[in-house]
C-alpha positions, 0 to 999 in steps of 0.5 A: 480029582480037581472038579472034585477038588474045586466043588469043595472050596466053593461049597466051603466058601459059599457056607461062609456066606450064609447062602444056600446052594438056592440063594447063591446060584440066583445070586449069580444067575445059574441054575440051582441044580446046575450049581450044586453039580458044581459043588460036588465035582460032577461038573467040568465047570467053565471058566466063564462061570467060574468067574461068576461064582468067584465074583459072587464071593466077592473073590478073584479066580487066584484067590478061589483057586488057592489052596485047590 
């Protein structure tokens, strides 16, 4: 599934980070529970906060999508 997909190449790159689920959703203003259904693809996830979390990496929408 792609929500599945997506969740796991966000957890891979938050990781890298150093973060934590906690630390990176206030990082880009979402809520930590919210985030983490994120992560484990529960979530039909928006574009808008897509965006947010790729920014928060530091990364374009392409660049979070590659490999997906």
């Amino acid at each position: 599934m792609i929500q599945e997909k997506i969740g796991i190449r966000i957890r891979e790159l938050r990781r890298e980070t150093g973060l934590s689920q906690e630390k990176f959703a206030l990082k880009i203003g979402m809520d930590r529970t919210y985030f983490s259904s994120v992560e484990s693809g529960k979530r039909n996830i928006s574009i808008v906060n897509l965006e947010k979390i790729a920014n928060g990496l530091d990364l374009t929408l392409s660049e979070l999508f590659k490999g997906v």
